[in-house]
C-alpha positions in Angstrom: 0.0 0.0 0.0 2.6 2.2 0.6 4.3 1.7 -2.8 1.4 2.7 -4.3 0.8 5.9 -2.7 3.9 6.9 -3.9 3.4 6.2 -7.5 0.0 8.2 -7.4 1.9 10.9 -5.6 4.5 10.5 -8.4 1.9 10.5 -11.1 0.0 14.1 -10.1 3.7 15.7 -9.9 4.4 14.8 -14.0 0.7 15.7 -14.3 1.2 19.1 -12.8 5.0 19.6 -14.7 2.9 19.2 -18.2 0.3 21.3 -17.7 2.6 23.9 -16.3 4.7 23.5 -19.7 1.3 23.5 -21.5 0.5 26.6 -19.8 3.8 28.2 -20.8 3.4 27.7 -24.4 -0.5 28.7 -24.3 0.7 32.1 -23.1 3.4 32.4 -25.3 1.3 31.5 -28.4 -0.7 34.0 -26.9 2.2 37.2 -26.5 3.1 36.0 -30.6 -0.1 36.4 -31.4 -0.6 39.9 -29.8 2.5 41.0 -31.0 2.1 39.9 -34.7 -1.0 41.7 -34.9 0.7 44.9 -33.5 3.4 44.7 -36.2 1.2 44.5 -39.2 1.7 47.6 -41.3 -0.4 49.9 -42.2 -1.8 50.0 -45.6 0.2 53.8 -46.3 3.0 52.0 -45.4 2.2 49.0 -47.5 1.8 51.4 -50.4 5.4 53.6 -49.6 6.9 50.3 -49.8 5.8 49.3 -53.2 6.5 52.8 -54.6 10.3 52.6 -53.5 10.4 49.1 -54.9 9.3 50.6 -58.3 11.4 53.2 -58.2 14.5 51.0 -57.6 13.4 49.0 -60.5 13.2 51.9 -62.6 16.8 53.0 -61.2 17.8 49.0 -62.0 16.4 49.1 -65.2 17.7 52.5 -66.7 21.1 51.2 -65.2 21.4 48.9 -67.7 19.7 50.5 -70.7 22.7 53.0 -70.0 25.3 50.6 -70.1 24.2 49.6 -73.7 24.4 52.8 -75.1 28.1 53.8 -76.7 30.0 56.6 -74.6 30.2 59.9 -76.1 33.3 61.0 -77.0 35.2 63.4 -74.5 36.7 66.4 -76.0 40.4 66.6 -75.8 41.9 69.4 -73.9 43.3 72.2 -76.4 47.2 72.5 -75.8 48.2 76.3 -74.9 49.3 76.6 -78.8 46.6 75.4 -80.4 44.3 77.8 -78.7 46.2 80.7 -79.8 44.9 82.5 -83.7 46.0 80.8 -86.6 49.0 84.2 -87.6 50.5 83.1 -84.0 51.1 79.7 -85.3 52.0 80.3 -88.6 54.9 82.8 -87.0 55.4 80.1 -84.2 56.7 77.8 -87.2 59.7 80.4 -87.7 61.2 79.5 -84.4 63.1 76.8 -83.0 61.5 76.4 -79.6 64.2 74.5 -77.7 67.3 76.6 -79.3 68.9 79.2 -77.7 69.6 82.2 -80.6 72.6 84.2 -80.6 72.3 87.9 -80.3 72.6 88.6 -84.2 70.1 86.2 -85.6 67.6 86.4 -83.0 68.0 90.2 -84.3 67.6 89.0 -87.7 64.5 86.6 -87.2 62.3 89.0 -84.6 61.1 91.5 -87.1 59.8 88.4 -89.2 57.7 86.5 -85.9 55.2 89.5 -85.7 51.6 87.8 -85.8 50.0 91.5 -86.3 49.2 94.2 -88.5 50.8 97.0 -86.6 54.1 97.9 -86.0 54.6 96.0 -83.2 57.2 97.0 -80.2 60.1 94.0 -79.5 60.6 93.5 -75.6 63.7 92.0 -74.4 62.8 90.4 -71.2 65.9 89.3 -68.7 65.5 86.8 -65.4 67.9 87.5 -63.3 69.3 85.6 -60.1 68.3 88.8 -57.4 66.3 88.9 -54.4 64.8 92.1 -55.3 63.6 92.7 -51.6 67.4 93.3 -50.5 68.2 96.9 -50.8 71.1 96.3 -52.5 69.8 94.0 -55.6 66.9 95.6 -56.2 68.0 96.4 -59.5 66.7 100.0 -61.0 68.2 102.4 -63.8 68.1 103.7 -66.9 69.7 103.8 -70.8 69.9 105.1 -73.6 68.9 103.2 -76.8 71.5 104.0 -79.7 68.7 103.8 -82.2 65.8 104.8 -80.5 62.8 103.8 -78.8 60.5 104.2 -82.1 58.2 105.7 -79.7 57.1 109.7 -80.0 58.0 110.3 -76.2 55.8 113.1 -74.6 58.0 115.1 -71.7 56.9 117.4 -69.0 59.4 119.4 -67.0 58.3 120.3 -63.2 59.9 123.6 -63.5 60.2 127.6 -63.9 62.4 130.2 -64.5 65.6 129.1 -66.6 64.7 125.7 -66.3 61.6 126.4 -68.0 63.0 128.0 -70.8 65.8 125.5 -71.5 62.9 122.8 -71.0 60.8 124.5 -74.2 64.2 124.6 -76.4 64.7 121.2 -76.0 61.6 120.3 -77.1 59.5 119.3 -73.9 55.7 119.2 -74.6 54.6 120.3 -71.1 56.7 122.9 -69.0 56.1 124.6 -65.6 55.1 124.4 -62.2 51.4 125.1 -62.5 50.9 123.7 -66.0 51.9 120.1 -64.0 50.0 120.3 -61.5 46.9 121.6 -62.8 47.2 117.9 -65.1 48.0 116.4 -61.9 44.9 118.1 -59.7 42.7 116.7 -63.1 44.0 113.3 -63.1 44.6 114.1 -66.7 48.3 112.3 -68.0 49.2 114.0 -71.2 52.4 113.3 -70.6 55.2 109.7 -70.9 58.3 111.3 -69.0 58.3 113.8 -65.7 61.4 115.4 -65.4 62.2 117.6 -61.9 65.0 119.6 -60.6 66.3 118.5 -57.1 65.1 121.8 -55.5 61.4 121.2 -56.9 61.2 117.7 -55.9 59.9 118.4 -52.4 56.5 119.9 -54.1 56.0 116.8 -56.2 55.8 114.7 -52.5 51.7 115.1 -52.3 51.3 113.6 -55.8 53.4 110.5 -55.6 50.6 108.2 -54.9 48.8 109.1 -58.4 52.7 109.3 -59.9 54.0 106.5 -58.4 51.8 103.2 -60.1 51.9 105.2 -63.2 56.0 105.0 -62.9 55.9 108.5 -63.7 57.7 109.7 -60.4 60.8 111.4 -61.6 63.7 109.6 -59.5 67.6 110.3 -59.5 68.2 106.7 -60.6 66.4 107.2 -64.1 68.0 110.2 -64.4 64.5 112.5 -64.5 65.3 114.3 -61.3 69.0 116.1 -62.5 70.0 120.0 -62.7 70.9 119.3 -66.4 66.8 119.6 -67.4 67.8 120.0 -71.3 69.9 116.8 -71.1 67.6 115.2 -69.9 64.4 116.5 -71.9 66.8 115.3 -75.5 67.9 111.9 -74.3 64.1 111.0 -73.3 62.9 112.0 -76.8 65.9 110.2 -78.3 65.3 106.9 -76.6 66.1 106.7 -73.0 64.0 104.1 -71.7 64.1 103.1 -67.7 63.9 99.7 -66.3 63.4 98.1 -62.6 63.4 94.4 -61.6 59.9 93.3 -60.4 58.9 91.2 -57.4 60.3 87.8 -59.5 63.4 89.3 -60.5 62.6 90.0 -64.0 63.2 92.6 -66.2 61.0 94.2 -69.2 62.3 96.5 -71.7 60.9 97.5 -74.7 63.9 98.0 -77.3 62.5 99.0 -80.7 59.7 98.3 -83.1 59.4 95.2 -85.4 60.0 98.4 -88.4 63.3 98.6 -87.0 66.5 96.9 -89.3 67.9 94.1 -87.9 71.1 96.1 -86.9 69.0 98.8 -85.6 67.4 96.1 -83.1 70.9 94.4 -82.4 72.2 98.0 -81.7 69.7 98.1 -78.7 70.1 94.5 -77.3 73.5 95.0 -76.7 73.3 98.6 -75.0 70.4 96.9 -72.8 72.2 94.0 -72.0 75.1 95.9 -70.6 73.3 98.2 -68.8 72.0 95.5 -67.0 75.0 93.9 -66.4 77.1 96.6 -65.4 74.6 96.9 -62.6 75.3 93.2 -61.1 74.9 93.3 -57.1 78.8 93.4 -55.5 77.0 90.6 -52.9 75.3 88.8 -55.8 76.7 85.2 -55.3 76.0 82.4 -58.0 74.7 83.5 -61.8 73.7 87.2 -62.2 71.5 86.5 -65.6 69.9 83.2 -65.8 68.0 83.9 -68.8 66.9 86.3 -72.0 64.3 86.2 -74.5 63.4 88.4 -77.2 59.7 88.9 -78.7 57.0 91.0 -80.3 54.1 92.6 -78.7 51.5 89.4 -79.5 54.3 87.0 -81.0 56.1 84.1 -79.6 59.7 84.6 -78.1 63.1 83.5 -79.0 65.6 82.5 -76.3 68.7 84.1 -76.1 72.3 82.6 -75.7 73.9 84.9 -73.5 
């Protein structure tokens, strides 16, 4: 009897494990349920859905229609020589562009590289090994062309009295004090050259921001503030051109017209390019002129062997 009071016993406890575990999965059925029924979408959503699945289709499908269809062709970029006008290229063919020419051919071939109608000017152009922000190498002067500029030079003369006179005789288009400033007060420039006496320098000081830019201040180093006014009104008319390294340490100097003869041109190199060297830097170390090149206003330019 006792055995079997234990089996009953025995027999309730499974009982009561399985409906426990059936009662655990009834609720849990239950939660799923619930919770799949709080997911559902909504049928805005349902739509949204579809329309981004069509649109990625769309995306998909145009994706390939693309991929079918040739490439166009990419346009090649233009070198710097093509894009220039057809003169420039046909003067361009005159020129060796990786030879260095010597003084009196370069002379020779210049006049012939001019791509325009008009008597074009010819600029020497010089790179020189300075630091132009030392004092001392900040190269600056002035000469005299043996031929000429082939410019009509217009001169003023800040001046009165004798000066004045002397300034008219020579030829100077504009003379006197007030006759200079009154241009000056109108911001009119009538004028390519300002030449000043030392003494009458001082009443220039007020106008050196409209003079200065213009390079039109008169300065000792160019020779337009001197006591010898009629010297220095006939040498600008006859060619006296002034140059000044820039920031790079180049210089620009216009040394004739393309009208000029070839020995006329060659004439003027040669006075430039020992101007320029007479004025090397004592402190200068290494190579004073690195480079030259010759050229027209609009044309290409020829390198120099110097």
């Amino acid at each position: 009897m006792p055995n079997a009071k234990k089996s009953v016993e025995e027999t309730d406890q499974v009982n009561s494990v399985t409906e426990t575990k059936k009662q655990v999965e009834t609720n849990a059925t239950t939660k799923s349920t619930k919770t799949s029924k709080a997911g559902k979408r909504s049928a805005k959503a349902i739509a949204a859905a579809q329309v981004k699945q069509e649109k990625e289709a769309r995306k998909s499908e145009k994706a390939k229609t693309e991929a079918t269809l040739p490439k166009p062709a990419v346009n090649r970029t233009r070198s710097l020589l093509e894009r220039r006008s057809k003169s420039y290229r046909e003067k361009y063919e005159l020129i060796d562009p990786t030879k260095r020419y010597e003084l009196k051919e370069a002379a020779a071939l210049i006049g012939k590289t001019n791509p325009v109608k008009f008597d074009a000017t010819i600029e020497l152009s010089v790179r020189l090994g300075v630091d132009p922000k030392q004092a001392e190498q900040n190269i600056r002067d002035s000469v005299l062309l043996p031929a000429g500029s082939g410019r009509q030079v217009r001169v003023a003369v800040f001046a009165d009295g004798e000066d004045a006179t002397i300034a008219e005789e020579a030829g100077a288009e504009l003379v006197g004090e007030a006759e200079v400033i009154k241009e000056l007060e109108a911001g009119s420039f009538s004028f390519d050259v300002l030449i000043a006496s030392p003494l009458e320098m001082p009443k220039l000081g007020k106008y050196a921001r409209l003079l200065g830019p213009r390079g039109l201040m008169p300065n000792p180093k160019s020779g337009t503030v001197t006591t010898d006014i009629g010297r220095a009104v006939r040498e600008s008319k006859a060619g006296k051109i002034e140059y000044r390294v820039d920031s790079g340490g180049n210089l620009h100097l216009p040394i004739g017209k393309t009208s000029f003869t070839p020995e006329k041109i060659l004439q003027n190199v040669e006075a430039a390019l020992t101007s320029i060297q007479s004025n090397r830097p004592a402190t200068l170390k290494g190579t004073y002129m690195l480079s030259a090149s010759l050229s027209t206003s609009m044309g290409p330019a020829l390198k120099l062997a110097i």
